[in-house]
N, C-alpha and C positions, 0 to 999 in steps of 0.2 A: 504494500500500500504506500504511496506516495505519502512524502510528509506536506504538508498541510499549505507550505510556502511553496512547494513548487506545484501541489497540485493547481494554487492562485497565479502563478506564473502561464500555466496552461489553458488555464481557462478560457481563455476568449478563443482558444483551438478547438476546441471538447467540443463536441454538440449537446444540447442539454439531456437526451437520452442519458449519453456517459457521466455527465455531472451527477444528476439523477440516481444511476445508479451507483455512482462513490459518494455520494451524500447518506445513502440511505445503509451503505457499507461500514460507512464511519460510525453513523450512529447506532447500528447495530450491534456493532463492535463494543461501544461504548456500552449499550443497555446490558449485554450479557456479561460482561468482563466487571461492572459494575455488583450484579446481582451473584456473580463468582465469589468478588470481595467479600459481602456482604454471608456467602454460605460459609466461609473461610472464618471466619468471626463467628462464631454461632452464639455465644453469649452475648458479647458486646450486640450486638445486632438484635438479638432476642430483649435485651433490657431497652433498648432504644423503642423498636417497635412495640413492647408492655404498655411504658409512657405516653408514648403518642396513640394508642387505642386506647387509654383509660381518657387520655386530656377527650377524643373525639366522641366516646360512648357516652358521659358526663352529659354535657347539651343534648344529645339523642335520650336519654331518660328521661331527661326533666321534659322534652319534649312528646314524648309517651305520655308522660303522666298528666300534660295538657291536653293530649287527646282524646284521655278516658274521659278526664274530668270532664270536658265537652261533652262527650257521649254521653256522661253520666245527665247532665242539664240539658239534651237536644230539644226532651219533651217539655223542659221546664215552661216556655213560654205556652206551652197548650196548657196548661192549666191556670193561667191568668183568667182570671174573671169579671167581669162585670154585674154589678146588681145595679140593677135600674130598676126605682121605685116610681108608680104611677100615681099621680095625684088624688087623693079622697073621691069620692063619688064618681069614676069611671068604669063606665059600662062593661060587662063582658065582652061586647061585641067591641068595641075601641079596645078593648086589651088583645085581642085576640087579631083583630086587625092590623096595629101597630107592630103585636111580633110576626107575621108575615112580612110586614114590610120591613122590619130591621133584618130578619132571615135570609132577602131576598139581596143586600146589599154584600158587595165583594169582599168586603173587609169585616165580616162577621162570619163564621165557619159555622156556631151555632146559636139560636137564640130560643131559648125554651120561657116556658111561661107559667109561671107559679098561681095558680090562685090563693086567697085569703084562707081559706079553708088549708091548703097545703101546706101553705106558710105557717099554719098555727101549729099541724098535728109533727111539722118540725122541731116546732120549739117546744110541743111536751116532748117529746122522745131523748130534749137535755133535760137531766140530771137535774133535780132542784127548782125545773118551770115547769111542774103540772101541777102545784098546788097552786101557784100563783095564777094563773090562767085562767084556774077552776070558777078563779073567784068575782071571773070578768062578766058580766052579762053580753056584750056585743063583742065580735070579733074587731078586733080593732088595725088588724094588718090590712095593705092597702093590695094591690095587682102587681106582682115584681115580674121580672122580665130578665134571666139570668143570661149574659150575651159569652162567650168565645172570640178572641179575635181570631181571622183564618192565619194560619201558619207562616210565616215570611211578615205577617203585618202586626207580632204582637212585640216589637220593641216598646221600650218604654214611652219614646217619643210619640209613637203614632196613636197606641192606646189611649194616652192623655189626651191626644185631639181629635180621639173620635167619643171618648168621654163629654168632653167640651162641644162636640157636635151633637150629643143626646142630648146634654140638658138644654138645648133651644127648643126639642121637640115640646107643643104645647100641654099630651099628656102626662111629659114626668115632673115628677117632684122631687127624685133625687136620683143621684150616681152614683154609685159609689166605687171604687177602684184603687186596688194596692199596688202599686211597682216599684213601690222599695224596695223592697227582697231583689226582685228583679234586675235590680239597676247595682244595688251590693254586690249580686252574686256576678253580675255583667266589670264591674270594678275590676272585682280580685281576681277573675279570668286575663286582665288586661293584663294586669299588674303582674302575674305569672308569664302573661305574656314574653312582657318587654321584659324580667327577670332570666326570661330563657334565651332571648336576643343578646343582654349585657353578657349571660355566661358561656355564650357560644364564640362572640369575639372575643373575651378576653382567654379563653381557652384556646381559641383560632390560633392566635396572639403565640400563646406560651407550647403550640406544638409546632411553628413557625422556629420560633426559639431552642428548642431542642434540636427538632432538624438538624438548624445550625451551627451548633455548638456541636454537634457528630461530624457533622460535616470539619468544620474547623480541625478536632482533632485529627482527622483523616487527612488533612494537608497538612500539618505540621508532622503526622508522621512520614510524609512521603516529600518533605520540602526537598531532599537532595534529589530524588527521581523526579521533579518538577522545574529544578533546576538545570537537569542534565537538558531537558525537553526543550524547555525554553531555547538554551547555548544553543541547538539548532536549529532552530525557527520556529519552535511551536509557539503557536497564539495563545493569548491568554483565552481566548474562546475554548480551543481544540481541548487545552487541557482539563476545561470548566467543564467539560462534556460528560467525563463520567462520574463525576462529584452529582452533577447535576442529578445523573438517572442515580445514583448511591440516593439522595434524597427524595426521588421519585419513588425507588424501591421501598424505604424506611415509610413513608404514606402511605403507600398502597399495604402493608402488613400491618400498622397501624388501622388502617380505617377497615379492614379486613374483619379484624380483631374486635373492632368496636362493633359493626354488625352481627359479629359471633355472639358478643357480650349481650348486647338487649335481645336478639332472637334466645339466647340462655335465661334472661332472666323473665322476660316475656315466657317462655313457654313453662321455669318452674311457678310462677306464680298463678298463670293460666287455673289451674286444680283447685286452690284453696279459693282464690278470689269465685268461684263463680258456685263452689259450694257455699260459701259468703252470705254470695247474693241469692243464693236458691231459699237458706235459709229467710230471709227478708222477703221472698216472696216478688226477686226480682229476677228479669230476664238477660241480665247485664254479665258481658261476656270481652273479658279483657281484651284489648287490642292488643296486634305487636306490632314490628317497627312498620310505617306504610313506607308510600315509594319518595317522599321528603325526608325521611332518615332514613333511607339506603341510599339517597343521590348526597346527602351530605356527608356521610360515613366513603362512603364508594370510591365518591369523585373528590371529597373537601379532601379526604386525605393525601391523595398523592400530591393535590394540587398546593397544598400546605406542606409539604415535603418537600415540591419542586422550589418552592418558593424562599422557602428557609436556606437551602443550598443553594442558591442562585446568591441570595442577601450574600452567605458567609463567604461560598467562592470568589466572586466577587470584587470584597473586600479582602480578604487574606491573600489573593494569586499576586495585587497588585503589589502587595508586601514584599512576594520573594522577586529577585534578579539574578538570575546568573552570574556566579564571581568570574569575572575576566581570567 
């Protein structure tokens, strides 16, 4: 194989077929001779790769555990409700009217319709109101109209302004509707959020940092065979080449690793959690990683590998010169 300087000498001779094929020679060359290093080291290598699949599994978990929790609250907004209470002295036929026409609107999934009578034999059936009730001569609850907003439309925002759109209607008298809870549990979903955003780059960050710091030592221990390279004509490119894929390797078994680690802890947890929920009388069946933590374990690793060797080579190749 040509060294590197006269293969630049020739080049404007070559046809790009032949460049082509010594480009892809070189770097071949590079990927396996890199990944040889790298078997040749089994420890060193093996501790490098531990680290950077713990740094990349770390934001992939917490990133799981946002997922369930999601799924755990998917159906939370179906059960937001509205009580819409209808004014004193309206008719059955106005009440039964009205909830057709609130039923028939897009942003309502369901609107049911309580009469006074059902309203009441609710409130004996609590604990403590059937004495008191007993003691009522006239039924005193009015026509409620319990609403659903349809699924996609029960944010807090919109709930409140179709709330504000009931109480215009002439026959109600009240609304009534909770989305605090709502808006709490819509908070701390953020707030896990952005907490999984800050510990993915500063994790990004610190297996960037490792990379580099392998890397580094791998040129310092190879500064004389770097120096030999140099004296005759190697580029600081040619030589960055398989530092480069050494970091691309140390990512790629890294982020390998981390994929291993949550499909592992994913599938022992899998058993207990959903006996868990079976007890509870739920149908909730753990996630494991989807395809945004396999593309960020996958691909963020090697790409944070190549990147951290790129920084350290780099900076260290410019360091050594060839002694005259």
């Amino acid at each position: 194989m040509a060294r590197p300087d006269q293969a630049s000498s020739r080049g404007s001779r070559r046809t790009f077929g032949q460049w082509l094929e010594t480009w892809v020679e070189w770097h071949a060359q590079a990927l396996l001779s890199s990944l040889g290093k790298l078997l040749r080291q089994p420890m060193g290598s093996a501790l490098t790769i531990i680290v950077i699949g713990l740094g990349l599994a770390l934001p992939g978990a917490l990133h799981l555990v946002l997922v369930n929790a999601e799924q755990v609250t998917e159906n939370i907004g179906r059960s937001v409700q509205l009580s819409v209470f209808l004014a004193p002295g309206t008719e059955a036929s106005q009440a039964k009217a009205l909830q057709q026409r609130l039923e028939d609107r897009n942003d309502v999934l369901e609107a049911k319709l309580v009469s006074p009578e059902e309203g009441l034999e609710d409130f004996r059936s609590v604990e403590g109101f059937a004495e008191a009730l007993s003691a009522l001569e006239d039924n005193p609850l009015p026509w409620a109209i319990t609403l659903r907003p349809t699924h996609g439309l029960d944010a807090p925002e919109l709930t409140e302004a179709l709330a504000a759109e009931l109480r215009e209607i002439e026959q109600v008298d009240l609304v009534q509707v909770d989305t605090d809870w709502v808006r709490r549990l819509a908070s701390i979903l953020d707030l896990l959020r952005r907490a999984i955003e800050g510990a993915a780059l500063a994790l990004g960050i610190g297996v960037v940092a490792v990379a580099g710091n392998t890397i580094r030592l791998d040129i310092n221990a190879r500064r004389d065979e770097i120096e030999v390279v140099k004296l005759v004509g190697g580029s600081d490119a040619y030589v960055r080449r398989p530092f480069l894929y050494g970091g691309f390797w140390y990512g790629l078994g890294g982020g390998l690793l981390a994929w291993l680690l949550l499909w592992g802890a994913s599938w022992t947890l899998a058993g207990p959690v959903e006996i868990l929920a079976t007890d509870y009388g739920s149908a909730f069946r753990l996630l494991g990683p989807d395809a945004l933590a396999a593309t960020a374990t996958l691909l963020g690793g090697p790409l944070l590998g190549w990147l951290g060797a790129w920084w350290s080579s780099s900076y260290h190749l410019r360091q050594i010169e060839p002694k005259p």
